[in-house]
C-alpha positions in Angstrom: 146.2 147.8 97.1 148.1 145.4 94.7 145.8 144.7 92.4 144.9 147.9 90.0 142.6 146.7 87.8 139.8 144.6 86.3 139.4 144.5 82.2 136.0 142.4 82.2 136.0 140.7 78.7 132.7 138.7 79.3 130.1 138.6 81.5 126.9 135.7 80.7 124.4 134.0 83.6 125.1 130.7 84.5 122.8 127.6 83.4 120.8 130.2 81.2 119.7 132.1 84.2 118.7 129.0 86.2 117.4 130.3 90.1 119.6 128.3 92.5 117.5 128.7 95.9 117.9 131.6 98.5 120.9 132.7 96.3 118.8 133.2 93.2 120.5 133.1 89.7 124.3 133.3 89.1 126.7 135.1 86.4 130.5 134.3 85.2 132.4 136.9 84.7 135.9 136.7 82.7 138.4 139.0 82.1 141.8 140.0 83.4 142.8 141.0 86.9 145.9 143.6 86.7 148.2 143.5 89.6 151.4 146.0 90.2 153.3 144.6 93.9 156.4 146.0 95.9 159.1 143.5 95.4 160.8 145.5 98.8 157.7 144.8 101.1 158.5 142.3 104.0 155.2 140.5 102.3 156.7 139.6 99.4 160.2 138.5 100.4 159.7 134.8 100.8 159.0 135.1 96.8 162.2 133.9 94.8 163.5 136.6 92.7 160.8 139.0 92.9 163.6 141.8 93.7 165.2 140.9 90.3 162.0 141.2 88.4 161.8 144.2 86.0 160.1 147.6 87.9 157.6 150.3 86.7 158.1 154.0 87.4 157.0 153.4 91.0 159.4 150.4 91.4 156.9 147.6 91.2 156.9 145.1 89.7 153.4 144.5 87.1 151.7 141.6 86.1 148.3 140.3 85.4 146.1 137.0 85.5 143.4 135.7 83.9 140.4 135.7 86.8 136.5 134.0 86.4 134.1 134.9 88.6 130.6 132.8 89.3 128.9 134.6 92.0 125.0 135.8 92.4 123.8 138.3 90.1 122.6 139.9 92.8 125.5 139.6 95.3 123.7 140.3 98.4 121.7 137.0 98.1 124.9 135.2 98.2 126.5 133.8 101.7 129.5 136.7 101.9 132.1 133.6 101.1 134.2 132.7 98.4 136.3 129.8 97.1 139.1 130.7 95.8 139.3 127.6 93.3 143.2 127.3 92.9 143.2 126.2 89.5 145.1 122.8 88.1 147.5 123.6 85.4 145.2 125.8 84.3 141.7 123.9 85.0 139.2 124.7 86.9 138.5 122.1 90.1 136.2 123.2 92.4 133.3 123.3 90.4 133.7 120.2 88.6 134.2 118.8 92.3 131.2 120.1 95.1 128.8 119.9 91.8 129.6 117.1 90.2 130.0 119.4 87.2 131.9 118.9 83.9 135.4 119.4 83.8 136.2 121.0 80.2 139.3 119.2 78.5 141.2 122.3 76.5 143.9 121.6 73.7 144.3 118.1 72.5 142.2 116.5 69.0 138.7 117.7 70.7 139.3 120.5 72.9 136.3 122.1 74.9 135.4 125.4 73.7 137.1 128.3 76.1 133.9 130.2 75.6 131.8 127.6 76.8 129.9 128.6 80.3 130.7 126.9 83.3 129.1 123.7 84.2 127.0 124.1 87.6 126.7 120.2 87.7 124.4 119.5 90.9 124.6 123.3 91.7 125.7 122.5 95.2 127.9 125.7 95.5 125.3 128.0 94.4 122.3 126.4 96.2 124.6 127.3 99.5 125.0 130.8 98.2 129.2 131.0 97.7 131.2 132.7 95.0 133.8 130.7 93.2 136.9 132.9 92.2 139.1 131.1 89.5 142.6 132.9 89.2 145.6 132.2 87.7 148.8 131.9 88.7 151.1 129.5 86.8 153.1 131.8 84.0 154.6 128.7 81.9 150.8 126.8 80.9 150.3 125.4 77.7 149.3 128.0 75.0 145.6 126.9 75.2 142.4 128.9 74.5 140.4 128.1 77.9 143.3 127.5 80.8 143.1 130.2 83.2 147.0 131.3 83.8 149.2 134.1 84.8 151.6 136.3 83.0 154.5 138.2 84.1 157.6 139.2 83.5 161.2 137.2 83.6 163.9 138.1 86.3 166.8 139.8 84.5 170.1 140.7 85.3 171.3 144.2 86.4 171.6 145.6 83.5 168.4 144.5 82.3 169.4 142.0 79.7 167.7 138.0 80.0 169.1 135.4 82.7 171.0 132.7 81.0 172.2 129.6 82.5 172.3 125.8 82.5 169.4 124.0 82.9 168.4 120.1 83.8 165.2 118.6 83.1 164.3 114.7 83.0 162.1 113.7 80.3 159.5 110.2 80.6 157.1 108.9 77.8 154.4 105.9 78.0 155.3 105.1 74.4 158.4 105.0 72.0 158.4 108.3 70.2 160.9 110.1 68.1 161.1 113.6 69.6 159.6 114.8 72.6 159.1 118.4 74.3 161.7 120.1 76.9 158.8 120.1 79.6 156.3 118.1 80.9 152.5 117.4 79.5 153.0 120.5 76.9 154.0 123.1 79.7 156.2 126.5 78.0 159.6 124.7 77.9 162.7 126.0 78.4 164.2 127.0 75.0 168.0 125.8 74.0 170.0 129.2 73.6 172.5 127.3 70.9 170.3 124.6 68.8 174.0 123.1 68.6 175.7 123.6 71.8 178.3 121.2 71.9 178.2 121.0 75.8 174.7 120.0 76.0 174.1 116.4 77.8 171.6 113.7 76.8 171.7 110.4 79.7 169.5 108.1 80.0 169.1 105.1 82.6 166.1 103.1 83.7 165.9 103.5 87.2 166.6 106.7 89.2 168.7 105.2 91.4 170.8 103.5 88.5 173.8 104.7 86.9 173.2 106.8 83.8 174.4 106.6 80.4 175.9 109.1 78.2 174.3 109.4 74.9 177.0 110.6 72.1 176.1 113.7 70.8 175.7 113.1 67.2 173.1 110.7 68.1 170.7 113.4 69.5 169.6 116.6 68.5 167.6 119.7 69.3 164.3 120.0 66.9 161.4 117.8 66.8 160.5 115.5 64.0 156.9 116.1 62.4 154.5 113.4 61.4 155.6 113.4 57.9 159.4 111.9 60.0 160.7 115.2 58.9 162.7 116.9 61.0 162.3 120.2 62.5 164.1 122.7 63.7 162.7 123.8 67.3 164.6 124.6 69.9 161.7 123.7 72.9 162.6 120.5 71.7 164.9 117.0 71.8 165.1 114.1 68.9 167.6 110.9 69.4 168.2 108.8 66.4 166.3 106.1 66.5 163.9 107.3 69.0 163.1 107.3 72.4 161.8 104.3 74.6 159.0 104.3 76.7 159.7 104.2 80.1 162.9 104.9 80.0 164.3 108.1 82.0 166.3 110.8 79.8 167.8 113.7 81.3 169.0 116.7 78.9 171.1 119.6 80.5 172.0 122.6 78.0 172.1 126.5 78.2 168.9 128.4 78.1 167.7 132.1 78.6 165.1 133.6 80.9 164.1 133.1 84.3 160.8 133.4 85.3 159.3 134.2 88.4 157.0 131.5 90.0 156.5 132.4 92.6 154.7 135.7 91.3 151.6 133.2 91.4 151.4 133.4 95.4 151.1 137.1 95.3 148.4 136.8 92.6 146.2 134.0 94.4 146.9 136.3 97.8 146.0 139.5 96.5 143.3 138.5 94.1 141.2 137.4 97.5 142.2 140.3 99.4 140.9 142.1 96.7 137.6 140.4 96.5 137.5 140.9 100.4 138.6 143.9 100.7 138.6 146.3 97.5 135.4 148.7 96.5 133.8 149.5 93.2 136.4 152.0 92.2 139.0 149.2 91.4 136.2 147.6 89.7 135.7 144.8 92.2 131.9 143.5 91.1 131.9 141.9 94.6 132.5 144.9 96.6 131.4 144.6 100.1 129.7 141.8 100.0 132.3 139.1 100.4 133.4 138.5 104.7 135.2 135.3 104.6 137.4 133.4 101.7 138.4 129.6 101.6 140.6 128.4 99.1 140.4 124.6 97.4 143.5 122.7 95.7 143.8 119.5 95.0 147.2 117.3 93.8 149.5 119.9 92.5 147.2 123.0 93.9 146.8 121.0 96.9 150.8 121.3 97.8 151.2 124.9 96.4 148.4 126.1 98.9 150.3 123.7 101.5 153.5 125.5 100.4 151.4 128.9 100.3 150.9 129.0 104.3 154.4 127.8 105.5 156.0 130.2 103.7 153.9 132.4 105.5 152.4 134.2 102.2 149.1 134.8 103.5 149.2 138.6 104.8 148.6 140.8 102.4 150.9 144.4 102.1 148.6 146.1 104.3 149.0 143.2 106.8 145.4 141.5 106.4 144.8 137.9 106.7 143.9 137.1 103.0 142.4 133.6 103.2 140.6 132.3 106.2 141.0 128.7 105.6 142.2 126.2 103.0 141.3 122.5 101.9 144.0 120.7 101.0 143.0 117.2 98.7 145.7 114.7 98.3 148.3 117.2 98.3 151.2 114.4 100.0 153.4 115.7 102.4 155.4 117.8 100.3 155.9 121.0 99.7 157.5 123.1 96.9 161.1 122.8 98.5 164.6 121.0 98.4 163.8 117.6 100.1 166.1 116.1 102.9 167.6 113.5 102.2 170.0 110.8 104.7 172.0 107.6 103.7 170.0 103.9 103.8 171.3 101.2 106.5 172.0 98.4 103.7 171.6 99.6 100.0 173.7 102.6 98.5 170.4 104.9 97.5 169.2 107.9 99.6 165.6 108.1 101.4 163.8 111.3 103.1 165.7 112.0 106.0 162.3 112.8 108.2 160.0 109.5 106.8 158.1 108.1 109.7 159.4 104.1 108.3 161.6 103.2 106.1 161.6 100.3 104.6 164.9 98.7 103.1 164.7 95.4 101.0 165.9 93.5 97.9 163.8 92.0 94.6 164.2 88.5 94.9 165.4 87.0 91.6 163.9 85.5 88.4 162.3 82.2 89.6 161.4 83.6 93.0 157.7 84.6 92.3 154.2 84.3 93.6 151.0 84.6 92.0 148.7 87.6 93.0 144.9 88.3 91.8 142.7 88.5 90.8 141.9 91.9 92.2 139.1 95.2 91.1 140.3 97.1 88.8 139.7 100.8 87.9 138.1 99.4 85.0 135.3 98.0 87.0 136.8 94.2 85.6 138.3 91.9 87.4 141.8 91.7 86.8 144.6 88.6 85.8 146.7 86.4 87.8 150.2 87.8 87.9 153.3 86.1 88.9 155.1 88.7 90.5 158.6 88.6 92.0 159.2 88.4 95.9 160.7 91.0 98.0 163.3 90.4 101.1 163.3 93.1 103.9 167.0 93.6 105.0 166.2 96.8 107.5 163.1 99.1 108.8 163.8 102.0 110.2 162.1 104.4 112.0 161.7 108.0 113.7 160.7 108.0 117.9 157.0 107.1 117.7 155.8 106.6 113.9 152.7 107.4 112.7 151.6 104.5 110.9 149.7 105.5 108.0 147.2 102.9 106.5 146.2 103.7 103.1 143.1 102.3 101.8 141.1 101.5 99.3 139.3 104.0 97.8 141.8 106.7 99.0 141.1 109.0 102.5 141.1 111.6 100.2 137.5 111.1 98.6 135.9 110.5 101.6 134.7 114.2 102.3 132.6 113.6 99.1 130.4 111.4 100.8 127.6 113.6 102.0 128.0 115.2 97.6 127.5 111.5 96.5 124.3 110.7 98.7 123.2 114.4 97.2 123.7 112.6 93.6 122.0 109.6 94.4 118.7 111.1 96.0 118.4 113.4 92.9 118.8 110.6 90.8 115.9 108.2 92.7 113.9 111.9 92.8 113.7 111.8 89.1 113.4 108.1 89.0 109.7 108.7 90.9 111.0 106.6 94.1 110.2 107.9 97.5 113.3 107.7 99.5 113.0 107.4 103.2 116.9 107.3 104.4 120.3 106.9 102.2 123.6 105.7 103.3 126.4 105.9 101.2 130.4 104.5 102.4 133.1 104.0 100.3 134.8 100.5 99.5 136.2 98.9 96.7 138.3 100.0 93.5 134.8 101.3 92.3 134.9 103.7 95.5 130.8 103.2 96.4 128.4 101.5 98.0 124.6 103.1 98.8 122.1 101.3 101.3 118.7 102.9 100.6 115.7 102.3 102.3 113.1 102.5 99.8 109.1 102.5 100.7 108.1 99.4 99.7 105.9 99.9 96.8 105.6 97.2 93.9 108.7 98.0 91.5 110.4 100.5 93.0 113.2 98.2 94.9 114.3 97.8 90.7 113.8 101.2 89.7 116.0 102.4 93.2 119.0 100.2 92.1 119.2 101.0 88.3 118.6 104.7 89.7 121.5 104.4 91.9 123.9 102.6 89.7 123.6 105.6 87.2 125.8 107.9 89.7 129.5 107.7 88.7 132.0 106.1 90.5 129.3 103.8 92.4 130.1 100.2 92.9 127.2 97.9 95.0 123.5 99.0 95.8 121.5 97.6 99.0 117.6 98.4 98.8 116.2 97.7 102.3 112.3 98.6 103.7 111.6 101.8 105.3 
């Protein structure tokens, strides 16, 4: 088996050892989950440049992630399931989501505490007896106490010595700043090999699909400038004399060294459930026959690597065992983490994807050639402004043999499987508000994404106390209080 060992680090009950129905009381256990996997197994081939990944004694390749575990403390209460919550850029999500729980914010001027316990929100999870398995798998995470990541090793070359090559990234801020990172929302950039590499590139254009312009060299610089508007040498990072503009779309490309191996990640999320399925006390498994069936939740980012996870066809394990049973994808688009096709427009000089169900080609009217809009919801819960905004002429629409026209509305598709949690919510809430509820309908509508029809019995106040009950739960919009 792949994974050969687990270092726990800490081990605490969960909401102070609160009972949670049939299941009883729950623990979190941290620690570190040790993984050691043949790069020359037909299981592992579909991962990019494991075979160039550096090899133990036995020729495999080692790595490790960091892996939480909230399960019964007395496993055999529990339903013999597991989530495997794929974890956001380090954060966990299914928690926070089918309880309704906290979602800790790590790094940043008030960062959660990484010590913290987990919040069982609503308990919803528990109360149905799973165990949630948090494990890491992205190896370039901020360096924040708390995230849940992976660590592994770099491809090299032959002779064991770093990969070094050219690298492109594009670089976007919501505000004029004078330096900014080489990677996105604090990720472990890239680092320039030669702080003054005279071949390095610096564009910058305002549209993608708008010519680019060369910024002169001596106008930009790697380093970072502090708050003091000192500058600093740092070679994660870019500064342009007189600053950068919000909005606008910079791309850098320059020589850097190492290569890491991403998709080490799939191997870890795989073999960390087969594990949990499948492995005994003597690799140190604390759920050891007592898990039958795993399910795995991502959402956005996780959502498309899951998506990504069972078209590459990652989920058999090394001894040929179905590792996850099923997977929920939440608004993961239709992409996956691949080369996207792209085919020539029918009017306009700009690519589309080739395989889009319609395609719609058209021109921004110009300045004088506007309409007012509004006032619409916003996410604010205000009403928003009347906004004169341009108009747009359709030139072509194209096509594929029988679309499938996609209406997306408002709230998204996506939270609708949270219904049934969010009438949960609002029966607790008129529970502890004294209000005897006889039925509750909750549908979604509006930027505010709720509505709840209850039907209260009618006793003198309570019609009052049911909607400043309802209106509490988060997220909901209008409440209807009709007789039992």
């Amino acid at each position: 088996m792949p994974v050969t060992g687990f270092e726990i680090k800490r081990r605490h009950p969960v909401a102070d050892g609160q009972e949670f129905g049939d299941a009883g009381a729950y623990e979190e256990i941290v620690g570190t989950l040790k993984f050691a996997i043949d790069p020359e197994h037909p299981a592992n081939e579909r991962i990019t440049d494991v075979k160039l990944a550096p090899r133990n004694a036995d020729g495999l390749v080692e790595f490790e992630s960091d892996l939480t575990i909230v399960a019964p403390v007395d496993p055999s209460r529990g339903n013999n399931r597991m989530l495997l919550d794929v974890v956001n850029r380090g954060n966990r999500v299914s928690v926070p989501m089918f309880n309704l729980g906290e979602r800790p914010v790590y790094g940043g001027v008030h960062p959660a505490d990484p010590n913290d316990p987990v919040d069982p929100g609503n308990g919803f999870l528990m109360r149905h007896g799973y165990s949630v398995i948090s494990c890491g798998w992205q190896n370039d995470l901020p360096p924040f106490d708390g995230l849940i990541g992976m660590h592994s090793p770099d491809a090299t070359n032959p002779d064991g010595s770093p990969i070094t090559g050219r690298i492109w990234t594009q670089l976007q801020r919501g505000e004029d700043v004078s330096s900014m990172m080489l990677s996105d929302r604090d990720h472990r950039a890239y680092e320039a090999v030669d702080m003054d590499e005279p071949g390095a590139t610096l564009t910058v254009r305002d549209m993608p699909d708008l010519p680019s312009e060369t910024i002169p060299r001596d106008k930009w610089r790697f380093g970072r400038i502090d708050d003091n508007g000192e500058y600093v040498s740092d070679p994660g990072y870019v500064s342009l004399e007189g600053g950068f503009e919000k909005g606008r779309l910079y791309q850098v490309a320059y020589t850097t060294t190492g290569a890491r191996v991403l998709g080490l990640g799939f191997a870890a999320l795989r073999d960390c459930t087969s594990w949990i399925k499948h492995g005994d006390s003597q690799v140190d498994n604390p759920l050891a026959g007592h898990i039958e069936h795993a399910f795995s939740y991502g959402i956005s980012q996780t959502g498309r690597l899951m998506r990504t996870f069972i078209y590459d066809d990652l989920n058999q394990d090394e001894e040929g065992r179905e590792a996850l049973d099923g997977i929920i994808s939440n608004v993961a688009g239709g992409m996956r983490g691949g080369a996207v096709e792209l085919a020539p427009c029918e009017t306009i000089d700009t690519p589309c994807i080739a395989n889009a169900e319609i395609v719609l080609e058209a021109e921004i009217l110009p300045t004088g050639w506007t309409r007012p809009e509004g006032r619409f919801g916003e996410f604010t819960r205000l009403m928003g402004g009347l906004h004169w905004n341009p108009l747009v002429r359709v030139k072509a629409i194209s096509v594929r043999p029988d679309p499938v026209y996609y209406a997306l509305h408002m709230p998204w598709e996506n939270i609708w499987p949270s219904m049934p949690v969010y009438e949960a919510a609002v029966r607790r809430v008129l529970k502890e508000a004294g209000v005897f509820v006889t039925a509750v309908n909750v549908t979604p509508g509006g930027c505010c994404h709720w509505h709840a029809i209850i039907a209260v019995k009618p006793l003198p106040g309570d019609g009052k106390n049911a909607i400043m009950a309802a209106l509490s739960v988060a997220d909901m919009k209008h409440v209807v209080i009709v007789d039992e």
